[in-house]
C-alpha positions as CSV (number, residue, x, y, z in Angstrom):
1,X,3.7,43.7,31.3
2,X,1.6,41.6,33.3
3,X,-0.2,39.7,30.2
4,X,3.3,39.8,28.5
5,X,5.1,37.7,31.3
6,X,1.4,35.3,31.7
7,X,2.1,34.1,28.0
8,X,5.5,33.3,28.4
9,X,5.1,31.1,31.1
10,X,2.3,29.4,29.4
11,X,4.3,28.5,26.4
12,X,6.8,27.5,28.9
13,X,4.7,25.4,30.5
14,X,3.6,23.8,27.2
15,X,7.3,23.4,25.9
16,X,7.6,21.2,29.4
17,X,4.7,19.9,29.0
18,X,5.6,19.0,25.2
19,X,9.1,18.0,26.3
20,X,7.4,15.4,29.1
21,X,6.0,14.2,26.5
22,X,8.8,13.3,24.2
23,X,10.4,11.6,26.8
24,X,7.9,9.3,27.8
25,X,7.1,8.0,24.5
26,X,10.7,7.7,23.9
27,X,11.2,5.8,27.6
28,X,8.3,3.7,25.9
29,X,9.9,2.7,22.8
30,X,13.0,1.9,24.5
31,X,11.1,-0.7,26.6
32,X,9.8,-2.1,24.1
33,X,12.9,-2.5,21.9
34,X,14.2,-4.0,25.1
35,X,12.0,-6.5,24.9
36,X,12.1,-7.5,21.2
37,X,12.8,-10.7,19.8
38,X,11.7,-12.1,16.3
39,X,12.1,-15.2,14.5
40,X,11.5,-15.5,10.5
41,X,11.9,-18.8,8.5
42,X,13.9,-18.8,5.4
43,X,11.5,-18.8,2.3
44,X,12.4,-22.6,1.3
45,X,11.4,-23.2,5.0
46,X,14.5,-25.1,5.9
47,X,16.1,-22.1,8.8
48,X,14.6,-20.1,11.2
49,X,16.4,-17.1,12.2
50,X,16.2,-15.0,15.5
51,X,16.9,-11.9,16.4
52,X,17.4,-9.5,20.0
53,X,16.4,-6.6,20.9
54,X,19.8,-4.7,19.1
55,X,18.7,-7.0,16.1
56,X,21.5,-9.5,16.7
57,X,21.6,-13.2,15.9
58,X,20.0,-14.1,18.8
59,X,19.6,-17.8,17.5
60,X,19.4,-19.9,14.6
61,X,17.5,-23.3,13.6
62,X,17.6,-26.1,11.0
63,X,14.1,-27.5,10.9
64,X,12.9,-30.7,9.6
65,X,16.2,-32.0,8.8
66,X,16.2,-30.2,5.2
67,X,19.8,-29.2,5.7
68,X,21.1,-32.4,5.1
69,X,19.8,-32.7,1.2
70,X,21.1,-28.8,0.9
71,X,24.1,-28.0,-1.0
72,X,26.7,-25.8,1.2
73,X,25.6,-23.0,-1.0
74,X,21.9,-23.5,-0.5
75,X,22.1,-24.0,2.8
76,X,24.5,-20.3,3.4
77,X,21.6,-18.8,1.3
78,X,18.8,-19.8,3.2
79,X,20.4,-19.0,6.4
80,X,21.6,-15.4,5.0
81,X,17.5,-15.1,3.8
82,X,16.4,-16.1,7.2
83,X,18.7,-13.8,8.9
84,X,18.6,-10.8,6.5
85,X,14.8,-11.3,6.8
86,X,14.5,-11.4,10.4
87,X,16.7,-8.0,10.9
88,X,14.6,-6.3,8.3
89,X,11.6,-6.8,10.7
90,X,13.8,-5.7,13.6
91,X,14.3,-2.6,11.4
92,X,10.5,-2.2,10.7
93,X,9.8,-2.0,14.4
94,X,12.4,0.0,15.4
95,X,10.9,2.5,12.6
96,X,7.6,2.0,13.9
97,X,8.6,2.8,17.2
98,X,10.3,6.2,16.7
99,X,9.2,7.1,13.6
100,X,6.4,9.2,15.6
101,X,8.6,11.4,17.4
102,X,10.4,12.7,14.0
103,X,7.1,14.4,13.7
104,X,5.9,17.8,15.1
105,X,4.8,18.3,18.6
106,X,0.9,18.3,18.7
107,X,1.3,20.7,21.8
108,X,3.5,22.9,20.6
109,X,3.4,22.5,16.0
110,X,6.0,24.7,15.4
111,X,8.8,22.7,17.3
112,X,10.2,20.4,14.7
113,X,10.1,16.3,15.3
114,X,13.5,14.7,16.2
115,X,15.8,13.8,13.4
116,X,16.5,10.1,13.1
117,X,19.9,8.5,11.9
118,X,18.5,5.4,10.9
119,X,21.5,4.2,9.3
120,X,23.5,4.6,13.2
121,X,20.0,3.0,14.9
122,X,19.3,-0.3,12.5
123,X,22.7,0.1,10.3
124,X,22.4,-2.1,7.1
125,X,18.9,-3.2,8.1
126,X,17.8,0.0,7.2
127,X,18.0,-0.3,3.6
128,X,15.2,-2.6,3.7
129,X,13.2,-0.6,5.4
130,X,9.7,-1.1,3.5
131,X,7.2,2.1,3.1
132,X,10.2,4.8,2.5
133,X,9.9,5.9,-1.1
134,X,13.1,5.4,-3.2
135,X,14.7,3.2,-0.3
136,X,16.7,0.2,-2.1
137,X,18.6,-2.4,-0.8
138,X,21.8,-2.9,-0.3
139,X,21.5,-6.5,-3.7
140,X,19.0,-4.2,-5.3
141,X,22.0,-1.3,-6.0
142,X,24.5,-4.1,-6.1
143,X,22.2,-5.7,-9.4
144,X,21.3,-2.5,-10.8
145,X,25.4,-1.6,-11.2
146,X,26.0,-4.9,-12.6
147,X,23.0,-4.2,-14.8
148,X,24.4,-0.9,-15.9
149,X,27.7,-2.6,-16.0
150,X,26.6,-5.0,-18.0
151,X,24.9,-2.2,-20.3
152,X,28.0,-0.1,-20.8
153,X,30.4,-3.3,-22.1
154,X,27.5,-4.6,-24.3
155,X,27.2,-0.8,-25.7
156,X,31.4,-0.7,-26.1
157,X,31.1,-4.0,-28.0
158,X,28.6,-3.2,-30.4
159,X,30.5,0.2,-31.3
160,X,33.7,-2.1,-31.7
């Protein structure tokens, strides 16, 4: 009974151990979410986008005076591109950061990793998050529907 009662406290101790460890890492990762901040340019280089630690618009530039030979619409599309840009990296680190814990415990293997809502952490950001097989944005569904849209009437008026 002896033996019996030594293994269970030594998988107890390892489920501590295991669960000490979990919470430092995630302690970790929150501090350095706290501490985030990044800053993308547009493509066309005219905006520069920056973004907090929640991936909020912490702060946005016009650089070298190109806004005033913009169009209203160039200008709204460079700053969305900077913007959506620099929360797409927010997401990226974010998913850096905790995507190790959604995997086993090295300690203890046949405990499960934590489940991630990634959608509730990064919301929209997270359909741009690179590296995740069959992950699409939000304008890549948007074109493909128009696309099919487009498909189906061109379909219905050849058959007319």
């Amino acid at each position: 009974m002896s033996d019996h009662v030594e293994k269970l406290e030594q998988k107890l101790a390892q489920a501590n151990a295991g669960l000490e460890s979990v919470q430092a890492a995630v302690a970790a990762a929150e501090r350095q979410m706290n501490a985030f901040s990044a800053s993308v340019m547009s493509r066309d280089g005219s905006v520069e986008a920056t973004v907090g630690a929640q991936g909020e618009l912490a702060g946005l530039r016009f650089l070298d005076g190109k806004y005033r030979t913009m169009s209203a619409s160039q200008l709204a599309d460079a700053v969305l591109d900077a913007v959506q840009e620099a929360r797409s990296h927010h997401a990226r680190a974010v998913r850096d950061l905790f995507e190790p814990l959604t995997r086993p415990s090295a300690l203890m293997p046949e405990l499960p990793g934590m489940e991630i809502d990634w959608d509730r952490i990064v919301g929209p950001a997270a359909d741009a998050l690179p590296g995740e097989p069959g992950v699409r944005s939000a304008n890549d569904r948007l074109r493909d529907e128009i696309d099919e849209d487009d498909d189906t009437s061109d379909r219905a008026s050849r058959r007319r």
